[in-house]
N, C-alpha and C positions, 0 to 999 in steps of 0.2 A: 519906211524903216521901222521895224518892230522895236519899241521901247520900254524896259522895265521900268517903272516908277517906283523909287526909294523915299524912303522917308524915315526922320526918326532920329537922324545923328546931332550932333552938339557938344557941350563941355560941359563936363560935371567933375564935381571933386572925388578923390579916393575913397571909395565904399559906396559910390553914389551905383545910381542905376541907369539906363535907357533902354528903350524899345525900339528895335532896326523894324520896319515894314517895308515889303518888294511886292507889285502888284503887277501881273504878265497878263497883256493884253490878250483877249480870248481869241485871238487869232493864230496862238500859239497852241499846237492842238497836240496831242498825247503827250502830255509832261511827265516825264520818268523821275524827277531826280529836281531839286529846289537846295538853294544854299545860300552861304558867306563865306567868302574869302575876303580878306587882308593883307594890304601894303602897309607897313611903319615904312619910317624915315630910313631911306638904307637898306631899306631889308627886302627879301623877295616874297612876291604876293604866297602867300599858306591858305589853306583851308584853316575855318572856322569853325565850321557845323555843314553837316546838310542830313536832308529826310529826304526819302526815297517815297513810291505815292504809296507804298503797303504801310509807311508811318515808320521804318526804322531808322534811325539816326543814327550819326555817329560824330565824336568832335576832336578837336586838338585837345592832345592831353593838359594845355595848358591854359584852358577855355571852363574843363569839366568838373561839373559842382557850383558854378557861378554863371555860366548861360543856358539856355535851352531854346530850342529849335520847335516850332511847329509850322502847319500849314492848315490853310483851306483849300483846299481840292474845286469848292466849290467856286469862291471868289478865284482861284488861282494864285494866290496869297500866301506867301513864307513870311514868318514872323522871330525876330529873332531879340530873346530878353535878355538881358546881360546886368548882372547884379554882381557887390563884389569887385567893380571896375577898379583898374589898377593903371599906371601911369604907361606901363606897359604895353596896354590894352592898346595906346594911342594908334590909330591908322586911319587910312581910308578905308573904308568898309565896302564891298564889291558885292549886289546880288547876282547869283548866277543860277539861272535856269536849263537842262539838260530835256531836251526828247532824243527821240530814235535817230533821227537824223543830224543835230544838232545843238550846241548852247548858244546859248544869250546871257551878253553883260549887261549890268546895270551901269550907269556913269560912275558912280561909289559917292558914298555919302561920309563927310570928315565925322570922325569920333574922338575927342581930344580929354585925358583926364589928367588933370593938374589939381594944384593948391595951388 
């Protein structure tokens, strides 16, 4: 069973920061498309961000200015930084990977921002 490995989620206070890291085993092969989506509490999974492999991005209007999205191409690696964190932010975080044929979840990593 092909498995994303995430990394990177935890609790930090409001205005704090974290780093999401998703690593897609190389067996996954023409990767179109690298991202985050989001569960909160109640609420239904959204996109986050994601890059496409030409490098264009695109995110939730209410993500923009306070995260960004990259990748390695080469490690197969989406990286996602998220500054600015708000209580709001709180969810599971979900990496999702896209080829031709295909996506992959990651299990999701908790992201929790409180005082």
């Amino acid at each position: 069973q092909v498995q994303l490995v995430e990394s990177g989620g935890g609790s930090v206070q409001p205005g704090g920061s974290l780093r999401l890291s998703c690593a897609a085993p190389g067996s996954i092969l023409s990767i179109y498309a690298m991202g985050w989506y989001r569960q909160g509490p109640g609420k239904q999974r959204e996109l986050v961000a994601r890059i496409i492999r030409d490098g264009i991005t695109n995110y939730a209007d209410s993500v923009k200015g306070r995260f960004t999205i990259s990748r390695d191409n080469a490690k197969n690696t989406v990286y996602l930084q998220m500054n600015s964190l708000k209580p709001e932010d709180t969810a599971v975080y979900y990496c999702n990977v896209d080829t031709i044929q295909r996506g992959f979840w990651g299990q999701g990593t908790q992201v929790t921002v409180s005082s």
